[in-house]
N, C-alpha and C positions, 0 to 999 in steps of 0.2 A: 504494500500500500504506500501511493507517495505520502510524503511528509504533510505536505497541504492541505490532502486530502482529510487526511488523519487528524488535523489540527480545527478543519473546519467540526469533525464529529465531538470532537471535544469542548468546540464552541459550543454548540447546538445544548450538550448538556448543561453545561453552563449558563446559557440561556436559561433553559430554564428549571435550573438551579434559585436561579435571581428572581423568577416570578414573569419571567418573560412569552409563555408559553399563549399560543395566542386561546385554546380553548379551557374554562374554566375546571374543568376535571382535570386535566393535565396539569394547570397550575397548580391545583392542590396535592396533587400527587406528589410533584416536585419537589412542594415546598416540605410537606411529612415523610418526605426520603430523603432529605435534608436534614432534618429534626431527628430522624430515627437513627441517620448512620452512623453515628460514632458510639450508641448500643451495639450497635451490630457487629460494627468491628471488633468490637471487646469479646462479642459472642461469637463470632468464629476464630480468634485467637483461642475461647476456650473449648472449645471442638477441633481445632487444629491440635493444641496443646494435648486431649485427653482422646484417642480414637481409641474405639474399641474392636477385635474380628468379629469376622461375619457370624452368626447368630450366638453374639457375644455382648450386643449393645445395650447392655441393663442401663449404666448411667444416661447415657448419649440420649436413649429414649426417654426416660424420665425431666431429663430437660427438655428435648424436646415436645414430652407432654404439659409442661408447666408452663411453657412457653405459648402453646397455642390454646392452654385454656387463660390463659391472661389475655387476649389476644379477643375471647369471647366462646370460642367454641366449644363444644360439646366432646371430651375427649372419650375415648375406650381404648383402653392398653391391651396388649399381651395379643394380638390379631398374629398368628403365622411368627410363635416366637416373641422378639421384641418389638414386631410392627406394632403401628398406633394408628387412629382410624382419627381426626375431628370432624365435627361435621357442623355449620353456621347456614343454616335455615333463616331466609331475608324472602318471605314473601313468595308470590307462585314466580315461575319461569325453570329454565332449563338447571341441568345438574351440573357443574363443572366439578372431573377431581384431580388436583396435584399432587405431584408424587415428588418424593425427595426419599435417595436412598441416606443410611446413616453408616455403613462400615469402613473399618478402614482397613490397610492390608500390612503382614508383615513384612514390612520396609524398615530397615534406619535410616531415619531422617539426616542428612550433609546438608542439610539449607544454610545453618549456622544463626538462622534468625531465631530473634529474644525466646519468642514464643516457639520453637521447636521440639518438637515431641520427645520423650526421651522415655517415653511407657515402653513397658514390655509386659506379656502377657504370656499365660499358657496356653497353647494351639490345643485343639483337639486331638493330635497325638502325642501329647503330651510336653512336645518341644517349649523351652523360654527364649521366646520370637519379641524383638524389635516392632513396635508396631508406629504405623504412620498415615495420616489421609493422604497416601499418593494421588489417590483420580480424585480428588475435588470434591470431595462427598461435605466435608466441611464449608465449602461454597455452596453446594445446592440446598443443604439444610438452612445454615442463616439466609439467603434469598428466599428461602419458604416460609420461615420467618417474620420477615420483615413484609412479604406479602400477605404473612396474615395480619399482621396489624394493619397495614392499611387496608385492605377489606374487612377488618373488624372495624375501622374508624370513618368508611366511606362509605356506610351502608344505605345511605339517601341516595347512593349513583348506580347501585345496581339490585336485580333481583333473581331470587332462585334459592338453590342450595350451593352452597361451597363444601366440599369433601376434601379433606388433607390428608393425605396419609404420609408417614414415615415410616420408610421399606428395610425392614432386616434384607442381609444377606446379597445383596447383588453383586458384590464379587465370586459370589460363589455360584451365580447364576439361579438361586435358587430361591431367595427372599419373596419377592412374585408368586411363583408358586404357592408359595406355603398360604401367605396371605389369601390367596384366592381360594385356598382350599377349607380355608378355615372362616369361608364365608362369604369374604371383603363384600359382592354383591349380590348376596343375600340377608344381611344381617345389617347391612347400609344402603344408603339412598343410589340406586345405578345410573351412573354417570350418562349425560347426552355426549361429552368431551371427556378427555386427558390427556394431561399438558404436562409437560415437565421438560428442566435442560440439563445440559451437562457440559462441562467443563471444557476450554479446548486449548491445549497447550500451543498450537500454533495461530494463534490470531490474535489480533492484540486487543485488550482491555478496552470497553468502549464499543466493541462490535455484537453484529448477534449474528453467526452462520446458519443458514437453514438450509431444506431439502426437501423436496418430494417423493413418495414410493418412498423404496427400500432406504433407510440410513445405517442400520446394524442387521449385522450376517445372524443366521443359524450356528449355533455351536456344538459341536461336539465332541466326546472325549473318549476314545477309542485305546482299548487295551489288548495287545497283542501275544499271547506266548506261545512262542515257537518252540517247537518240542522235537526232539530228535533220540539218539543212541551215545554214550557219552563214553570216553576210551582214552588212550592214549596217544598226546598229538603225534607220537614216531608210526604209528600204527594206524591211520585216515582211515584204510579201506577196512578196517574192523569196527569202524563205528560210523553213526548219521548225523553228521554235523549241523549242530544246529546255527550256527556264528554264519555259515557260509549259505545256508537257507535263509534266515533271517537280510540278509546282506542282498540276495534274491528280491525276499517280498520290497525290501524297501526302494529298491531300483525299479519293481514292478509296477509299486504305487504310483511312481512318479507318473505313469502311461496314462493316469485315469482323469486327471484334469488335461492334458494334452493330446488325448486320444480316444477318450468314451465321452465326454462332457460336452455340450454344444459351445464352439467358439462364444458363442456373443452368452452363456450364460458362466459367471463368476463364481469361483470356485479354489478352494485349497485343499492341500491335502498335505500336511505337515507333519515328520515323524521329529518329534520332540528331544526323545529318548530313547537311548539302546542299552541294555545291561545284559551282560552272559559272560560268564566264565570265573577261575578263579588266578589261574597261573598261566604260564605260556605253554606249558607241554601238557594242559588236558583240554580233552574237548566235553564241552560239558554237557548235560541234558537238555537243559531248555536256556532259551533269550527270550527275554523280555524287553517289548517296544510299547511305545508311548505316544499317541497321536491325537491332534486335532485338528476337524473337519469343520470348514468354513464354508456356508453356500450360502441365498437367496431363499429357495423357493424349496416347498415342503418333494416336489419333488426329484430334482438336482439333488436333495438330500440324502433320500431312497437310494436313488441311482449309487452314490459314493458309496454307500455303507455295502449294499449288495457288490461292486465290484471288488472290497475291500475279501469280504470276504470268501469271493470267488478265486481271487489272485492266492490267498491263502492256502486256499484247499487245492488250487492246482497246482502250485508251486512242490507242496508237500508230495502230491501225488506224485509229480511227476522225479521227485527225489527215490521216490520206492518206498515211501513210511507207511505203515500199517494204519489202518483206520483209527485205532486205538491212541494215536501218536500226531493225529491229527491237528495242525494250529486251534487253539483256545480264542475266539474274536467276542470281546465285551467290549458292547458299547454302554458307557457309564450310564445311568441315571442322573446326568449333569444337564441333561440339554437345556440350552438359553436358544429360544425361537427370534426368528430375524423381524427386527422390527419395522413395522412399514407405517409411515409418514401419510395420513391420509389425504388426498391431493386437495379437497374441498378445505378441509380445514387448515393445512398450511399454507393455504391461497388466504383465507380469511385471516389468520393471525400473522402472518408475513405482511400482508397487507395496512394492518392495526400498527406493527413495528415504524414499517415508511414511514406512518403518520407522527406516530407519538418518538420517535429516536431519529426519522431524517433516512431517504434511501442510502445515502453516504455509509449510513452506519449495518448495512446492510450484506451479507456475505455468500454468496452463491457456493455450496459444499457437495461438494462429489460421497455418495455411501461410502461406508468403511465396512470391513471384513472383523471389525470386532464387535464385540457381542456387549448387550443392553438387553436386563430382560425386563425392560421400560414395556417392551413388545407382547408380553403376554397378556397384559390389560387389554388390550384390542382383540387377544384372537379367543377367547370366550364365545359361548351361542349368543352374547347379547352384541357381539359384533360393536364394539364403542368406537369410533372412532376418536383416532390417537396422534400426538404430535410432539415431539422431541425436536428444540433448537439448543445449538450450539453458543455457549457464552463464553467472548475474548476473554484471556484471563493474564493476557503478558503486555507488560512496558512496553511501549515503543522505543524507550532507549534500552532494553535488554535486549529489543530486536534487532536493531540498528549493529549494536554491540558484536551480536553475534553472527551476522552477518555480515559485516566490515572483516571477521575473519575466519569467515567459511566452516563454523560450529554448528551443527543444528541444535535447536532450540531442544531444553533438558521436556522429557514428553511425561504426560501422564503417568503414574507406575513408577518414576523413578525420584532417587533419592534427595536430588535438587530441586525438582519441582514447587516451584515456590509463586502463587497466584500475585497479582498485583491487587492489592486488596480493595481499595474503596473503591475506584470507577468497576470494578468486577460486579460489587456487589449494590453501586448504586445504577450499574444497566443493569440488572439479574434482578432486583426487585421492580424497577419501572418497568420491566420487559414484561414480567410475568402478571404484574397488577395490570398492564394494560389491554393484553391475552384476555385477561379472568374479568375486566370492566368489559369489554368486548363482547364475549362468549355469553353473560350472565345478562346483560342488556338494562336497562335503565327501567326503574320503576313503574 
């Protein structure tokens, strides 16, 4: 982005920051995101500061619950784990619900800033893990936040129901789920919309990225073991190697994005992990691989997992291994389903952005192959349509910086990863208050 261009979006907040805003709901927005943010900053230093893993977020939530029943809403806890459900009933009209995940992941934090994480925690297998909000989850919480207070505080400008939930678990791909299984819309008011963003380590502070259709892949987490005859490496032809079969499947795999997949439909197939053996002179039993499978569409999806383990079972065959000895293919109970961008609704609140942030600040985003299981709120029998935008979260001079000498920017997931905090969170609550003012429609 050039410099000027960038300078004007910053005007523009600024603007109306000052009360310059030419329509009166906008003004007052600005001016109570103005008044809120330096709470707010305190309150994701203290969620930055305290992350908790995935269905691990006792505190995280309980603030989170105090915060949106101060806020006005109507909480219930313990939803799918440590998810929390509010809900702020304003009259008849449509349902809006937003989503803010709350985990964080075992990362050490290198930021070196005041407020930097320095928890550590016990993982579910029992490891003491470093833990740290690398993807932003600490951004999307206080932005959820701070939009509930101002639809707690701006209730003469819109009407309906507002539903907020706070998501265990979406690192794990599994928080979604659970919530949904344990009710979410049956036991609360079902959403006409759902809205949520997330964090973007390449675009800078001040912007909002959007998309239509697909934004986040299908995921999956495929477990491999290769099984063979185990022997002595001086001795090959007395045993079934499994090192050298294994070594087969994973050169095989490569063929099924390249060679069974339709060119124009996107697709991975990633082997993660290989383990097998113990010494150099034995050949062991079995190897164990590690894979995940990125696609689109429920059927692209099918298609990988059936060639995966077609390659397997003919690979082994055609080694001469007994039926008995045949590769083991689990596909985990992990999947995160691909999330798709409903084209009417992100026309409609892409549209709301122009207005209330200036097209300037506005960012054309290509889908990504990582997974958000933001997506499984839409694919329910009640079919909701759903919307995920991307919120800038980097300095322009950190951009500048690092680009002057050919760095890329530290991403999501990783240990530097450090938001720029206030224009993050005063476009992350104007964005999302103006979405939910929007969607929810006026008295």
């Amino acid at each position: 982005m050039k410099a000027n261009t960038f300078a004007c979006i910053i005007a523009l907040g600024l603007g109306h920051a000052l009360g310059q805003a030419a329509d009166p709901v906008q003004d007052r927005v600005a001016k109570r995101v103005a008044t809120e943010l330096p709470s707010l900053v305190s309150l994701y230093k203290h969620f930055h500061a305290n992350p908790e893993l995935s269905f691990m977020e006792a505190e995280t939530a309980r603030r989170m619950a105090a915060e949106l029943r101060d806020a006005g809403l109507i909480v219930t806890t313990g939803v799918g784990g440590h998810g929390l459900v509010g809900v702020l009933r304003n009259g008849d009209g449509p349902t809006l619900l937003i989503r803010a995940d709350m985990d964080g992941l075992p990362v050490r934090e290198e930021t070196g800033l005041p407020h930097a994480s320095k928890k550590q925690m016990t993982d579910d297998q029992g490891n003491t893990v470093y833990t740290m909000h690398a993807c932003g989850h600490d951004v999307h919480m206080t932005s959820f936040v701070g939009t509930a207070r101002l639809l707690g505080q701006l209730r003469d400008a819109w009407s309906g129901t507002l539903v907020m939930i706070g998501q265990p678990a979406e690192e794990r791909g599994a928080g979604a789920r659970a919530m949904l299984a344990d009710g979410l819309y049956e036991r609360f008011p079902v959403p006409d919309y759902c809205i949520g963003l997330h964090v973007a380590s390449d675009q800078p502070a001040g912007t909002i990225g959007h998309n239509s259709g697909y934004v986040y892949a299908n995921v999956d987490s495929v477990d491999i073991t290769v099984r063979g005859q185990g022997g002595h490496g001086s001795q090959p032809q007395a045993a079934k190697d499994p090192v050298v079969l294994a070594s087969q499947i994973v050169i095989a795999l490569q063929t099924i994005v390249s060679r069974e997949v339709h060119p124009r439909e996107p697709a991975v197939v990633t082997v993660g992990s290989i383990h097998g053996g113990t010494k150099h002179n034995i050949i062991p039993n079995e190897v164990k691989l590690q894979l995940t499978i990125r696609s689109y569409t429920d059927a692209v999806r099918n298609q990988i997992i059936a060639s995966i383990k077609r390659i397997c079972l003919g690979t082994a065959q055609a080694a001469g291994l007994a039926k008995e000895q045949m590769p083991i293919v689990t596909v985990k109970d992990e999947f995160t389903p691909s999330a798709y961008n409903d084209p009417a609704l992100a026309k409609r609140v892409t549209d709301t952005f122009a207005v209330w942030l200036g097209k300037g600040a506005l960012i054309k985003r290509q889908p990504t192959m990582g997974g958000e299981d933001f997506g499984m709120y839409g694919r329910t029998k009640h079919k909701v349509p759903i919307f995920m935008f991307a919120l800038g979260t980097v300095s322009s001079d950190l951009i500048k910086r690092f680009r002057a000498v050919g760095k890329p920017l530290p991403m999501v997931h990783s240990s530097t990863y450090a938001p720029d905090i206030e224009p993050s969170l005063r476009t992350g609550v104007t964005a999302t208050t103006a979405a939910a003012l929007d969607l929810l429609g006026g008295p």
